[in-house]
Every structure is written in C-alpha cells, then in structure tokens.
PDB file of N, CA, C and O in Angstrom:
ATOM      1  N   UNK A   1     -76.825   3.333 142.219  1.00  0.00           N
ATOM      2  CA  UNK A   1     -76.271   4.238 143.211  1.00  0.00           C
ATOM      3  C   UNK A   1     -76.714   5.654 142.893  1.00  0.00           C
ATOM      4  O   UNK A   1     -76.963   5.950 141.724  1.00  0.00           O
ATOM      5  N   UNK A   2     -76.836   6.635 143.964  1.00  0.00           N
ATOM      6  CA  UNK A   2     -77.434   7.665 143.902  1.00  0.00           C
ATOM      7  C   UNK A   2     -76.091   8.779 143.645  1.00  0.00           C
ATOM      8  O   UNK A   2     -75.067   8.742 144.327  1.00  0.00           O
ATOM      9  N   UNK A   3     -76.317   9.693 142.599  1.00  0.00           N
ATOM     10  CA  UNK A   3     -75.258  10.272 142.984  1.00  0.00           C
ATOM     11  C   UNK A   3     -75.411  12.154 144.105  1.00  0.00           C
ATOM     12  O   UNK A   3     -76.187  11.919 145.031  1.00  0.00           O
ATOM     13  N   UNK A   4     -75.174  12.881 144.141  1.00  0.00           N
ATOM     14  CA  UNK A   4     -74.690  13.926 145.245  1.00  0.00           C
ATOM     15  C   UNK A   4     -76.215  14.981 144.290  1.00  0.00           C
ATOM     16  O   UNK A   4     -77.109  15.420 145.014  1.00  0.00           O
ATOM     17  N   UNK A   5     -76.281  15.212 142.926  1.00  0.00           N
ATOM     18  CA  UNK A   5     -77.302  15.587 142.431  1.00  0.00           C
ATOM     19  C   UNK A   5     -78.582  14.933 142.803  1.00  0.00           C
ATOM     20  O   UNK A   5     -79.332  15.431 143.643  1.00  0.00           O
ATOM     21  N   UNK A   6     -78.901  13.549 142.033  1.00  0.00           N
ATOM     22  CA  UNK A   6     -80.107  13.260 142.712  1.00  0.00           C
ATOM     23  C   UNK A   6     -80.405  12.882 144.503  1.00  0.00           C
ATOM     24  O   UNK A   6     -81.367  12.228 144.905  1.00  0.00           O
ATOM     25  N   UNK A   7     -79.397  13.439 145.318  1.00  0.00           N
ATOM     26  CA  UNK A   7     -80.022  13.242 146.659  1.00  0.00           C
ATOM     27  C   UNK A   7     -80.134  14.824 146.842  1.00  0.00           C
ATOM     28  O   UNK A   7     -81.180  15.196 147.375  1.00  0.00           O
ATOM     29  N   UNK A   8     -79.267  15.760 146.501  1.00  0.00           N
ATOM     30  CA  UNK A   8     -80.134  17.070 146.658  1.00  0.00           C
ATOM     31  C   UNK A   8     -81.337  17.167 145.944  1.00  0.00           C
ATOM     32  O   UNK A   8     -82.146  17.807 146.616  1.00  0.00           O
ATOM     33  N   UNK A   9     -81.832  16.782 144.799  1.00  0.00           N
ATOM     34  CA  UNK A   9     -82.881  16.810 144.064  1.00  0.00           C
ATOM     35  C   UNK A   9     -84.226  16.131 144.946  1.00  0.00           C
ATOM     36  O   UNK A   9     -85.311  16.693 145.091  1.00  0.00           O
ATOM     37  N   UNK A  10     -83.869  14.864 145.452  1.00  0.00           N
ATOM     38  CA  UNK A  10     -84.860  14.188 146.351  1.00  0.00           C
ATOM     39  C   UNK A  10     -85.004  15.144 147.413  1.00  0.00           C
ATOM     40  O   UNK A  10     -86.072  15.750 147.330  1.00  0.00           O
ATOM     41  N   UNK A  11     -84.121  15.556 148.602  1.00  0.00           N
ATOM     42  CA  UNK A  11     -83.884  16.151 149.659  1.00  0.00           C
ATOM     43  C   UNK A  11     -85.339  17.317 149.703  1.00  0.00           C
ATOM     44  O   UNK A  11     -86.085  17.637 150.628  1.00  0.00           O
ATOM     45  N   UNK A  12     -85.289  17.714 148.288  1.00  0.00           N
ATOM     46  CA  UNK A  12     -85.853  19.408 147.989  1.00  0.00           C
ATOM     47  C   UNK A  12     -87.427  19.017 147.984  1.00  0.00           C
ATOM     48  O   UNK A  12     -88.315  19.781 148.363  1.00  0.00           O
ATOM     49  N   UNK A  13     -87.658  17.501 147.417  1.00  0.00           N
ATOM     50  CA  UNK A  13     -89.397  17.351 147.303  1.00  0.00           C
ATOM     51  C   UNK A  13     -90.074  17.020 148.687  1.00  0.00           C
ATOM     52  O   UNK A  13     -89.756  16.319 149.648  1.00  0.00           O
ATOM     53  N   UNK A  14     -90.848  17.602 148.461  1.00  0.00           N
ATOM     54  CA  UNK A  14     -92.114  17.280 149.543  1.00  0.00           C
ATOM     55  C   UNK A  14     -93.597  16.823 149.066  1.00  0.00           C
ATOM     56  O   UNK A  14     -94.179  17.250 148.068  1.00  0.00           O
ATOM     57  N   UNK A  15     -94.080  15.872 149.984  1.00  0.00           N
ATOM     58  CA  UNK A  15     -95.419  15.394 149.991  1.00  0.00           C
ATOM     59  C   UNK A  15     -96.367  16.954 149.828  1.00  0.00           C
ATOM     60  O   UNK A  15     -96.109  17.785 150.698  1.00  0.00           O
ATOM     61  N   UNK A  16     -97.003  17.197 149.188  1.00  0.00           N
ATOM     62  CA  UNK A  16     -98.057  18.154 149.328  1.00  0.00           C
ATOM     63  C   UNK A  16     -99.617  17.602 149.710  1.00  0.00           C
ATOM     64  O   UNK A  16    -100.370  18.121 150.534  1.00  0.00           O
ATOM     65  N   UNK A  17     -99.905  16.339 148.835  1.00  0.00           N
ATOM     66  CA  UNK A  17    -100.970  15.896 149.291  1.00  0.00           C
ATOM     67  C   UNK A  17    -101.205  14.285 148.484  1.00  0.00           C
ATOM     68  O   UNK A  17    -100.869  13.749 147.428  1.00  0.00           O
ATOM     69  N   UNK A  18    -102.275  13.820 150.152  1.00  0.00           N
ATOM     70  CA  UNK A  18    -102.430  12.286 149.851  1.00  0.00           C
ATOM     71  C   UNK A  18    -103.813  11.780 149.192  1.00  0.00           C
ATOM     72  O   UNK A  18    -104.687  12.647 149.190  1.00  0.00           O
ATOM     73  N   UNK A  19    -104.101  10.780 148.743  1.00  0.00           N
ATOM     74  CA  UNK A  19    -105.457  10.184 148.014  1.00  0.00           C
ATOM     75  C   UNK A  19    -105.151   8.876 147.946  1.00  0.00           C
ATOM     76  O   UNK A  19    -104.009   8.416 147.909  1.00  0.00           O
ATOM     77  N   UNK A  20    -106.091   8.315 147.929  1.00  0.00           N
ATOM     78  CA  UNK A  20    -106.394   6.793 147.636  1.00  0.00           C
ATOM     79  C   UNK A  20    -107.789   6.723 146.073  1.00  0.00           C
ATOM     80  O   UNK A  20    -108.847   7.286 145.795  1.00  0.00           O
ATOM     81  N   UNK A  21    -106.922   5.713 145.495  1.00  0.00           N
ATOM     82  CA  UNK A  21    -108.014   5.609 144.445  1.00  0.00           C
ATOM     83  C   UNK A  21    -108.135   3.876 144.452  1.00  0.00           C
ATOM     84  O   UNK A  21    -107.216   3.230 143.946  1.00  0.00           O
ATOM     85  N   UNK A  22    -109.275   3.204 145.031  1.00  0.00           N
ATOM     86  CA  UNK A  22    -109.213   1.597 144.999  1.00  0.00           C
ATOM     87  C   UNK A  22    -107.992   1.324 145.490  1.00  0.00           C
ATOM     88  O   UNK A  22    -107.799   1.880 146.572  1.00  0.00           O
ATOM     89  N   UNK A  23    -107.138   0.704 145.115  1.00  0.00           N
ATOM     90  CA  UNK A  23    -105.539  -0.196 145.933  1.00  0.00           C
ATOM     91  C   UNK A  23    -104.583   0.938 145.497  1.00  0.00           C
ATOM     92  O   UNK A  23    -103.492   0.688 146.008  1.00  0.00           O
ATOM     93  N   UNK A  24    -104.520   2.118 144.746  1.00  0.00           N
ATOM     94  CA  UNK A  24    -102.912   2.956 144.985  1.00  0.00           C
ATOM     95  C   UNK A  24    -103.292   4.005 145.345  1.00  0.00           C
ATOM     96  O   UNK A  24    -104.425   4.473 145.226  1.00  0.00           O
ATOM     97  N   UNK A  25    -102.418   4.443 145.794  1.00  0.00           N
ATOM     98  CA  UNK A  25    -101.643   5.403 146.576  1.00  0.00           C
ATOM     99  C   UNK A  25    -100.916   6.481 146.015  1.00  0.00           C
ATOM    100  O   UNK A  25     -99.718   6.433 145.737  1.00  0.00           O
ATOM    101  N   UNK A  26    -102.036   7.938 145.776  1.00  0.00           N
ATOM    102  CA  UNK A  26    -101.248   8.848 145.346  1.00  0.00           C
ATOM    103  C   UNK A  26    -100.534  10.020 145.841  1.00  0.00           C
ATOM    104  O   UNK A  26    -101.249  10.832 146.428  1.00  0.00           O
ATOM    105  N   UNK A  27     -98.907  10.390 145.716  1.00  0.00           N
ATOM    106  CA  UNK A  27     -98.749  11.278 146.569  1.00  0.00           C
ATOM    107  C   UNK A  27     -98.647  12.422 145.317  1.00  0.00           C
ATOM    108  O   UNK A  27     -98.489  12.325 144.100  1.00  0.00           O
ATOM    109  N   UNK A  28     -98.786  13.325 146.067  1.00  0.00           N
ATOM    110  CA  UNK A  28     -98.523  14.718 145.385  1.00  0.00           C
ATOM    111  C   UNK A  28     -97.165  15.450 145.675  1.00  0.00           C
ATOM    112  O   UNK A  28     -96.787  15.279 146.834  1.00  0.00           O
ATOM    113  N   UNK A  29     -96.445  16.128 144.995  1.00  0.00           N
ATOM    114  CA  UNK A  29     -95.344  16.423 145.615  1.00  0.00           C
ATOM    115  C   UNK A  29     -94.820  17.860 144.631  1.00  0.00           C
ATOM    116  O   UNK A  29     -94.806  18.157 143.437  1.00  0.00           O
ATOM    117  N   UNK A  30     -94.428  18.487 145.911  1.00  0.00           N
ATOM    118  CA  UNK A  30     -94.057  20.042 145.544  1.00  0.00           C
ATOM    119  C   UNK A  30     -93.655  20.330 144.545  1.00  0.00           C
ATOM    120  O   UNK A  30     -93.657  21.553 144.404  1.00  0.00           O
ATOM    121  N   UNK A  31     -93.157  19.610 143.431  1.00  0.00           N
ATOM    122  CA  UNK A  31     -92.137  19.781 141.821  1.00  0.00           C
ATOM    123  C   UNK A  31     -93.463  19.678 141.057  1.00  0.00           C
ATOM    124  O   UNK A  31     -93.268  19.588 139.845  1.00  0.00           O
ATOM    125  N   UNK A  32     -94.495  19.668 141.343  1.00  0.00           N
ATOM    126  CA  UNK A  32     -95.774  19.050 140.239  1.00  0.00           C
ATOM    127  C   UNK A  32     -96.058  17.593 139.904  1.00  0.00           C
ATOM    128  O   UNK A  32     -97.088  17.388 139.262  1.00  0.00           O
ATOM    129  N   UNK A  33     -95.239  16.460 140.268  1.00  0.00           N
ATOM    130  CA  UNK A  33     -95.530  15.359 140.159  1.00  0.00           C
ATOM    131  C   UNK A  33     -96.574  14.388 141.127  1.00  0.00           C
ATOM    132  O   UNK A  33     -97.034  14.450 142.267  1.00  0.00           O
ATOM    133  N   UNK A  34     -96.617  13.889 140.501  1.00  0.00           N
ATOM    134  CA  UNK A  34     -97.521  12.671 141.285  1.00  0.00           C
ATOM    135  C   UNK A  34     -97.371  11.368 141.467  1.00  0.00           C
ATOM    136  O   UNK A  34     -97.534  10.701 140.445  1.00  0.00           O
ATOM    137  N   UNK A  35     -97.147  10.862 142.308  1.00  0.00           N
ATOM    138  CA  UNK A  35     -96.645   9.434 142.170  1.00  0.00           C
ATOM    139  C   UNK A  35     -97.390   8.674 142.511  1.00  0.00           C
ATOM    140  O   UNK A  35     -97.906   8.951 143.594  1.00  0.00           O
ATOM    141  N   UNK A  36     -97.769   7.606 141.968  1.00  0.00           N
ATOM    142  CA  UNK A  36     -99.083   6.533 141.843  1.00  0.00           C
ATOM    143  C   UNK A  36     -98.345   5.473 142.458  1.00  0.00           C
ATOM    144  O   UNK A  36     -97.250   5.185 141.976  1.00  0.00           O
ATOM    145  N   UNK A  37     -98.854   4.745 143.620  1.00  0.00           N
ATOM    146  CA  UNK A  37     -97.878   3.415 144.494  1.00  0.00           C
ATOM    147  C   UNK A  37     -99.054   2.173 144.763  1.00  0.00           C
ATOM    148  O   UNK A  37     -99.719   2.162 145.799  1.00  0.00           O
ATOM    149  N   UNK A  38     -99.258   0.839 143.378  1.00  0.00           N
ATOM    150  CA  UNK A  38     -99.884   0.111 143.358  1.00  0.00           C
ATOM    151  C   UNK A  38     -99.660  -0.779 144.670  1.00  0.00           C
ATOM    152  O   UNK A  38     -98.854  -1.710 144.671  1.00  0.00           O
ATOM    153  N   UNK A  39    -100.481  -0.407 145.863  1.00  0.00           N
ATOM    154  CA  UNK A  39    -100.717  -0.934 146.762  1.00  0.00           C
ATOM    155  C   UNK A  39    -100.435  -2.612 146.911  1.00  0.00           C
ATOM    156  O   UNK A  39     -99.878  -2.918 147.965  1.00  0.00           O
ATOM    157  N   UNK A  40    -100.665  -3.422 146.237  1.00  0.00           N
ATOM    158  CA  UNK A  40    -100.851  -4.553 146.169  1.00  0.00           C
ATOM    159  C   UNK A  40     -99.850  -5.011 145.517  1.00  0.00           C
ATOM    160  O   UNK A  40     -99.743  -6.205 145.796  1.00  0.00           O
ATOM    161  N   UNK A  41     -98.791  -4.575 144.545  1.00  0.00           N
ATOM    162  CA  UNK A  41     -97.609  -5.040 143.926  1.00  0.00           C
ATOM    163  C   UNK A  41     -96.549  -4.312 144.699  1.00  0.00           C
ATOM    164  O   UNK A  41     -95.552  -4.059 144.024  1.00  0.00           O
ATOM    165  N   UNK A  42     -96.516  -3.911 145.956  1.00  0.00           N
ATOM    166  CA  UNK A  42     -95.368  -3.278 146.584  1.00  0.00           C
ATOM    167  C   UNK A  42     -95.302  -3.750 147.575  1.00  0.00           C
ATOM    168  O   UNK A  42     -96.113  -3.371 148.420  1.00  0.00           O
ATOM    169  N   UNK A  43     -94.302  -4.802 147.940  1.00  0.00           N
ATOM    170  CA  UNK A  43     -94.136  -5.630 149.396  1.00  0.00           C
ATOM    171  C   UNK A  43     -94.178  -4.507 150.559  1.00  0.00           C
ATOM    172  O   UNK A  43     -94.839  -4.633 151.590  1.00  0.00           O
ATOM    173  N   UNK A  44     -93.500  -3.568 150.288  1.00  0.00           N
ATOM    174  CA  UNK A  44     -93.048  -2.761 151.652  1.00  0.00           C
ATOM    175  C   UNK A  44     -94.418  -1.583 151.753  1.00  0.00           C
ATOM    176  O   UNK A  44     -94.251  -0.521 152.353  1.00  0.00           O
ATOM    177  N   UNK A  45     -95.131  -1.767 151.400  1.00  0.00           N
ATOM    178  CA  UNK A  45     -96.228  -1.483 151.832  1.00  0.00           C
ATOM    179  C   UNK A  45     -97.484  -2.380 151.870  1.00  0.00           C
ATOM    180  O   UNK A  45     -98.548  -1.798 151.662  1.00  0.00           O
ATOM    181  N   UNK A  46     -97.520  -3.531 152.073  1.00  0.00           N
ATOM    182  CA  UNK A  46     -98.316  -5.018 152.444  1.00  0.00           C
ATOM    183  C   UNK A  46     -99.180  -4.098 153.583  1.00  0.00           C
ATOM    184  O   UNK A  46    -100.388  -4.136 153.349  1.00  0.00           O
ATOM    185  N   UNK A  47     -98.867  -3.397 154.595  1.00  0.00           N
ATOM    186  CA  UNK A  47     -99.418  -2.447 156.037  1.00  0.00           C
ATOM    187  C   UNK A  47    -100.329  -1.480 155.503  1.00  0.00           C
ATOM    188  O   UNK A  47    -101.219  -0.881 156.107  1.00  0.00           O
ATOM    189  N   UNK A  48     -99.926  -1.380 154.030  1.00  0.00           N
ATOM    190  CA  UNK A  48    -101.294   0.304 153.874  1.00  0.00           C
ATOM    191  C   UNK A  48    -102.757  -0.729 153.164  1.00  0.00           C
ATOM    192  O   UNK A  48    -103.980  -0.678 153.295  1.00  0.00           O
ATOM    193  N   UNK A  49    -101.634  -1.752 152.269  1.00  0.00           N
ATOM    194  CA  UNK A  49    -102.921  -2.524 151.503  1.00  0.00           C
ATOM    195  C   UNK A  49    -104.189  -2.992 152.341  1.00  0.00           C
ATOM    196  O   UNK A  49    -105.364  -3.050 151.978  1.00  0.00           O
ATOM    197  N   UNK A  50    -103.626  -3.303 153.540  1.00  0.00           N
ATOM    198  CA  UNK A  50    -104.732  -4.211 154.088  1.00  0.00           C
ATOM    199  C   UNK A  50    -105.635  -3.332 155.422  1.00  0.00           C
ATOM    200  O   UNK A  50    -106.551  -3.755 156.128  1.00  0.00           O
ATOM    201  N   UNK A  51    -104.903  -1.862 155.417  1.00  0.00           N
ATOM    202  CA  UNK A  51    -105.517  -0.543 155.918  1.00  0.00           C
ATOM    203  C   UNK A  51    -107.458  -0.596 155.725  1.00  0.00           C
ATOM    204  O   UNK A  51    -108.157  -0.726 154.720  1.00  0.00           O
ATOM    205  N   UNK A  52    -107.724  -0.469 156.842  1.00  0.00           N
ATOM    206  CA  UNK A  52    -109.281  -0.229 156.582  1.00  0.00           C
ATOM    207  C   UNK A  52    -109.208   1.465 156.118  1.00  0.00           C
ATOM    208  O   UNK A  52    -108.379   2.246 156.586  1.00  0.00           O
ATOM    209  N   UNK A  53    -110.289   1.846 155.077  1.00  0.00           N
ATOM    210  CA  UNK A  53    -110.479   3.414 154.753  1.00  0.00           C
ATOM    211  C   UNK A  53    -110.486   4.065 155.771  1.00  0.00           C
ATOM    212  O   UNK A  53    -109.528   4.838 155.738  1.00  0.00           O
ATOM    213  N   UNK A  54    -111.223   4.201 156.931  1.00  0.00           N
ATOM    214  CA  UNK A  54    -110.603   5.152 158.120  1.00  0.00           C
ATOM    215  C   UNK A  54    -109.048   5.032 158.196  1.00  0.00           C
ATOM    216  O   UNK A  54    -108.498   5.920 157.545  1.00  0.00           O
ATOM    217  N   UNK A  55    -108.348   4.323 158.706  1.00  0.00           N
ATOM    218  CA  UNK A  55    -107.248   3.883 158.978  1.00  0.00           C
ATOM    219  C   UNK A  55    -106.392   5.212 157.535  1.00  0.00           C
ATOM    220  O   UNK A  55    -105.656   6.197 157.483  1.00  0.00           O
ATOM    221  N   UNK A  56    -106.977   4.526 156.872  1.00  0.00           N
ATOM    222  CA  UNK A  56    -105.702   5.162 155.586  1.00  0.00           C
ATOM    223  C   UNK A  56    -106.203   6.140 155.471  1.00  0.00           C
ATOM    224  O   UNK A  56    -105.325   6.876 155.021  1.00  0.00           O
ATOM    225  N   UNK A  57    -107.850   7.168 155.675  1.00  0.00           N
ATOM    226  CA  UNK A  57    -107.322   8.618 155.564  1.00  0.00           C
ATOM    227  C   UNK A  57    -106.961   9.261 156.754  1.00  0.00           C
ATOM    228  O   UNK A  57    -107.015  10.489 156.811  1.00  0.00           O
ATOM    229  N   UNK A  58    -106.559   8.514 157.818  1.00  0.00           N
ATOM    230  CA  UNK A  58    -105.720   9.110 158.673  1.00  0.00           C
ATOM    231  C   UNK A  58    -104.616   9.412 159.018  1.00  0.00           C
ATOM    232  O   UNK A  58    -103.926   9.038 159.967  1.00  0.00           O
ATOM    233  N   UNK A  59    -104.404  10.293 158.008  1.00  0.00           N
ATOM    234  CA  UNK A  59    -102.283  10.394 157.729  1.00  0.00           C
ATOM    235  C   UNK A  59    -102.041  11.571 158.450  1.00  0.00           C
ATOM    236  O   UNK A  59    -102.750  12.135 159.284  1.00  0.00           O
ATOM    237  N   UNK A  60    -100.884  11.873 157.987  1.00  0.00           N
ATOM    238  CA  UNK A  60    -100.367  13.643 158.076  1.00  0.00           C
ATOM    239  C   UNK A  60     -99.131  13.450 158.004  1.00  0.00           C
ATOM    240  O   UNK A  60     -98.562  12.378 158.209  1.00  0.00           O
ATOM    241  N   UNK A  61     -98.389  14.999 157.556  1.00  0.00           N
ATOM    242  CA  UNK A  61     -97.503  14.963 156.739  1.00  0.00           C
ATOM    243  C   UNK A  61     -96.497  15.041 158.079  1.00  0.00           C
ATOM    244  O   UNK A  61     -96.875  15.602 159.107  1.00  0.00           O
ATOM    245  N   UNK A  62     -95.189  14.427 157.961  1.00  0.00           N
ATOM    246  CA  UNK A  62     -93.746  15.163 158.983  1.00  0.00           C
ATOM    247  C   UNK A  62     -94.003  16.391 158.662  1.00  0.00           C
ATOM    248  O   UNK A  62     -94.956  16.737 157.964  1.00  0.00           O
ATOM    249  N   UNK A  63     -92.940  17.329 159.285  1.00  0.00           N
ATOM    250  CA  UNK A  63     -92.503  18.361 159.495  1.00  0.00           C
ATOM    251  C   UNK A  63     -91.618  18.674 158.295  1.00  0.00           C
ATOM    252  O   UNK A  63     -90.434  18.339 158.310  1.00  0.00           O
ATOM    253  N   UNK A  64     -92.234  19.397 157.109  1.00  0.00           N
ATOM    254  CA  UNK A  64     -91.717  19.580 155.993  1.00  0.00           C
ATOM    255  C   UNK A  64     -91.977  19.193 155.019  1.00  0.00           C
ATOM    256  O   UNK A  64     -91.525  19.697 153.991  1.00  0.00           O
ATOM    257  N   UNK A  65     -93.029  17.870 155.025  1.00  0.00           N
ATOM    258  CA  UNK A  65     -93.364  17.763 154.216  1.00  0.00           C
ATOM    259  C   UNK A  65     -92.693  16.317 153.394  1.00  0.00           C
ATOM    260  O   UNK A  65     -93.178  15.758 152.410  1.00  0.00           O
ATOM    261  N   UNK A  66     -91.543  15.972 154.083  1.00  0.00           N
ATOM    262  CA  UNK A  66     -90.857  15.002 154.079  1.00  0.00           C
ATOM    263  C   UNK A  66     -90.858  13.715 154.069  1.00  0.00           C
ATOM    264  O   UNK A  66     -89.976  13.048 153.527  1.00  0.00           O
ATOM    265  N   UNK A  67     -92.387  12.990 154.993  1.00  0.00           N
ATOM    266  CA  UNK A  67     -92.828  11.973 155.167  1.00  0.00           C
ATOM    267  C   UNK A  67     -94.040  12.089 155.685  1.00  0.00           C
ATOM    268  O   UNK A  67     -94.288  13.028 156.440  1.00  0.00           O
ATOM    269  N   UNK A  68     -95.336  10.800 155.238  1.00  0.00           N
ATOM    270  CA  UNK A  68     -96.593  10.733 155.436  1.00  0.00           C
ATOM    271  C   UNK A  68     -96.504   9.858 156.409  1.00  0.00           C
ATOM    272  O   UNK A  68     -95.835   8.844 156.213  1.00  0.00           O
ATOM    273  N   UNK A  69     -97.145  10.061 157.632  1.00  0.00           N
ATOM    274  CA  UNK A  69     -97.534   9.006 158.692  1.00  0.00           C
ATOM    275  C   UNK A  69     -98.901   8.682 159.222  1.00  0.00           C
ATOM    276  O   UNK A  69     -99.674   9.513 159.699  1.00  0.00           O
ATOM    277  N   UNK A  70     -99.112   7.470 159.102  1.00  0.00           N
ATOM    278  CA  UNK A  70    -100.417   6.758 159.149  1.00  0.00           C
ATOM    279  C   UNK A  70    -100.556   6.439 161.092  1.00  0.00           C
ATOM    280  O   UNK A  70    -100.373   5.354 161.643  1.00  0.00           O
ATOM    281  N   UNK A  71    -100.914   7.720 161.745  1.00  0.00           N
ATOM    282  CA  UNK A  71    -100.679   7.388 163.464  1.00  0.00           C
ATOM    283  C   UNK A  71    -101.472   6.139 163.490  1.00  0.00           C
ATOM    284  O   UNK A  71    -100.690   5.389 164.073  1.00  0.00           O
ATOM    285  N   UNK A  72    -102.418   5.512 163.256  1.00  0.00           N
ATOM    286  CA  UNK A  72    -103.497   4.414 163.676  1.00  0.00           C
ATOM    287  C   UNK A  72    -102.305   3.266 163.034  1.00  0.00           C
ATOM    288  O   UNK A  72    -102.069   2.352 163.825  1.00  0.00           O
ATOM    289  N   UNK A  73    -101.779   3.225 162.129  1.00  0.00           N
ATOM    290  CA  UNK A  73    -101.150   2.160 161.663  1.00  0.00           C
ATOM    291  C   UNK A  73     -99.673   1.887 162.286  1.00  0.00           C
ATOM    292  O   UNK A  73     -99.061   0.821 162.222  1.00  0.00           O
ATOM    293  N   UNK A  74     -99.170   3.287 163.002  1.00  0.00           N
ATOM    294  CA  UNK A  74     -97.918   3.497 163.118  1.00  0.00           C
ATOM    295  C   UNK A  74     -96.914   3.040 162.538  1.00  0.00           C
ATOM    296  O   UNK A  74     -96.012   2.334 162.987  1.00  0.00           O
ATOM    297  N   UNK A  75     -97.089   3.488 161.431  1.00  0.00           N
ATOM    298  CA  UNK A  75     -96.282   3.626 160.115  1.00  0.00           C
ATOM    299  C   UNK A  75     -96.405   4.767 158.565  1.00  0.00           C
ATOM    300  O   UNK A  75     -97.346   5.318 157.993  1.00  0.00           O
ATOM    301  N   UNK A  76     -95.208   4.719 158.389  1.00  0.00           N
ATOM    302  CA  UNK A  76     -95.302   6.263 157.192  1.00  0.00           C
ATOM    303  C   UNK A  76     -94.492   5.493 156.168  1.00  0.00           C
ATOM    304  O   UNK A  76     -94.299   4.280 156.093  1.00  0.00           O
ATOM    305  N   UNK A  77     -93.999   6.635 155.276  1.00  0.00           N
ATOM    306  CA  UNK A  77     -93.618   6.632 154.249  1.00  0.00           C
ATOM    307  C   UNK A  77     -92.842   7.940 154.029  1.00  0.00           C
ATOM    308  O   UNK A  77     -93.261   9.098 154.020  1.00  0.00           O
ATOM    309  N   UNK A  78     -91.277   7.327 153.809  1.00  0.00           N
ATOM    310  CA  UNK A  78     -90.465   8.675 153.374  1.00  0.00           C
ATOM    311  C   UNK A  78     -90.519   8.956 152.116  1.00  0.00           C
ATOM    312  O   UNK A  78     -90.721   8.029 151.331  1.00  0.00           O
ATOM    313  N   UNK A  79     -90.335  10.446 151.573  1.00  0.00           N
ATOM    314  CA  UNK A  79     -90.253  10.875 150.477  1.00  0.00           C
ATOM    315  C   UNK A  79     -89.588  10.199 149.308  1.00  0.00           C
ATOM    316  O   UNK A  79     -89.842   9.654 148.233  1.00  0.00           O
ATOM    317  N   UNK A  80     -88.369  10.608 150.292  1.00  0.00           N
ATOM    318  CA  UNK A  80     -87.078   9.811 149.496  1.00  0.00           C
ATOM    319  C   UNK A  80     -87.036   8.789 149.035  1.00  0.00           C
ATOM    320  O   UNK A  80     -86.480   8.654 147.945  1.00  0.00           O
ATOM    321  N   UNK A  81     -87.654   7.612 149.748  1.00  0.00           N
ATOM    322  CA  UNK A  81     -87.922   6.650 149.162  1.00  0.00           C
ATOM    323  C   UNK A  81     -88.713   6.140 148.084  1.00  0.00           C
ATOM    324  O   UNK A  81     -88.483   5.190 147.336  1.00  0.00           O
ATOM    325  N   UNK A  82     -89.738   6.975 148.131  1.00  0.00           N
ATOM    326  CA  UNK A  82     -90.716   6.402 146.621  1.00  0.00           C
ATOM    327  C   UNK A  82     -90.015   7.108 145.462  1.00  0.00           C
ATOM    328  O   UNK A  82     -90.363   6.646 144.375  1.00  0.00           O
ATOM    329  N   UNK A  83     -88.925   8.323 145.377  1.00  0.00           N
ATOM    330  CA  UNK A  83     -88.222   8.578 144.500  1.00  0.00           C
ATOM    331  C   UNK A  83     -86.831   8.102 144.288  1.00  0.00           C
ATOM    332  O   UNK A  83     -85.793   8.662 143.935  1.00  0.00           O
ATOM    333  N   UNK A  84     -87.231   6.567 144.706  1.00  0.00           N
ATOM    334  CA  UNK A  84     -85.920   5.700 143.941  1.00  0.00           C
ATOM    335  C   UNK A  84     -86.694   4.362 143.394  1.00  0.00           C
ATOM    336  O   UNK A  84     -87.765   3.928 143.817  1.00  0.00           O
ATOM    337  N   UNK A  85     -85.902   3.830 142.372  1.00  0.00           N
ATOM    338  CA  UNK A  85     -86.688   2.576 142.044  1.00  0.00           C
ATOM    339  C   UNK A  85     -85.994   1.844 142.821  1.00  0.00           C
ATOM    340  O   UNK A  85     -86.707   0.851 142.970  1.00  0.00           O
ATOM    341  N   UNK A  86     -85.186   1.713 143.335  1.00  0.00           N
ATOM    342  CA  UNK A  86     -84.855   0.574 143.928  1.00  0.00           C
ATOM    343  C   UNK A  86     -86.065   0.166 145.455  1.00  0.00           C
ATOM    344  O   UNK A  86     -86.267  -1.001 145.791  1.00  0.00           O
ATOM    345  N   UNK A  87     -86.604   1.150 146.049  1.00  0.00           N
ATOM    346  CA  UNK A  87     -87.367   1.620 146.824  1.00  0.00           C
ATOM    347  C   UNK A  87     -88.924   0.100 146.111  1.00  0.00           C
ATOM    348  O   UNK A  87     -89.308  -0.867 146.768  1.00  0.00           O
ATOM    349  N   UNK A  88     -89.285   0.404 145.025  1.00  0.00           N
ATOM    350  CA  UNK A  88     -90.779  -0.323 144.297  1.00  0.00           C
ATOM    351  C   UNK A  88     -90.557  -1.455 143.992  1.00  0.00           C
ATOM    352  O   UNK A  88     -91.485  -1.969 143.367  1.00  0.00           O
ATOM    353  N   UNK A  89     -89.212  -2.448 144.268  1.00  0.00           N
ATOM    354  CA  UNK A  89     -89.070  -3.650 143.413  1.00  0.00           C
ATOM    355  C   UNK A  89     -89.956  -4.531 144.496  1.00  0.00           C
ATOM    356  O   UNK A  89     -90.183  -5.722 144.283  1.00  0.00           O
TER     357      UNK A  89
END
C-alpha cells in the first residue's frame, strides 16, 4: 500500500525523455532517474514488445510530463505506474 508521502513523491515525477535499447524501455524522469522496463518480462506491456521501431519512436509526452503515449499504438504509459512495483510483476 502506498502511503500519502510516496503518492506526493510519484505525483511530482515526470517523463523527461524516451529510448529504446534492443527489448527495454528507458524512461528518464525529472528527479535524475532512469528507469529501465524489460520489454519482454512485463505482461502489461506485451503492446510495446511487439511495436515495430517506427511505431515505438512515435511517442510523446501528456501534458506535464505525466504519461508517454504511443498515438500509432494507441496506448501509453503512466508515470505513476512504473514507480510502483506492484505495477512490474
């Protein structure tokens, strides 16, 4: 369970920038971190794995910075979510 700290803490990060290296998925995010998302061991993204390279560098960020959306795939990825583990099982 999340408590009232780590959802203001999540709330505050933003995507800054996206990359693909072979099957993961790196986001960049406003605190200095980086989060690496092994494409192929993450069910809830099965939709980016099988992304042709056009397809997947065609993102852009929400409004804030908040979430990446893939228009050709019509589907994204919230922030918030890759900063929980319960989110990667």
């Amino acid at each position: 369970m999340l408590t009232s700290v780590n959802n203001l803490a999540t709330d505050q990060v933003a995507a800054t920038d996206v990359r693909f290296d072979e099957n993961t998925l790196y986001i960049s995010l406003s605190d200095g971190r980086v989060i690496g998302l092994p494409l192929d061991r993450i069910d809830w993204l099965a939709w980016l794995a099988v992304a042709s390279p056009e397809q997947k560098a065609n993102w852009s960020f929400e409004p804030g910075g908040y979430a990446i959306y893939w228009n050709d795939l019509d589907d994204g990825i919230e922030v918030c979510h890759i900063l929980t583990t319960e989110s990667l099982a």
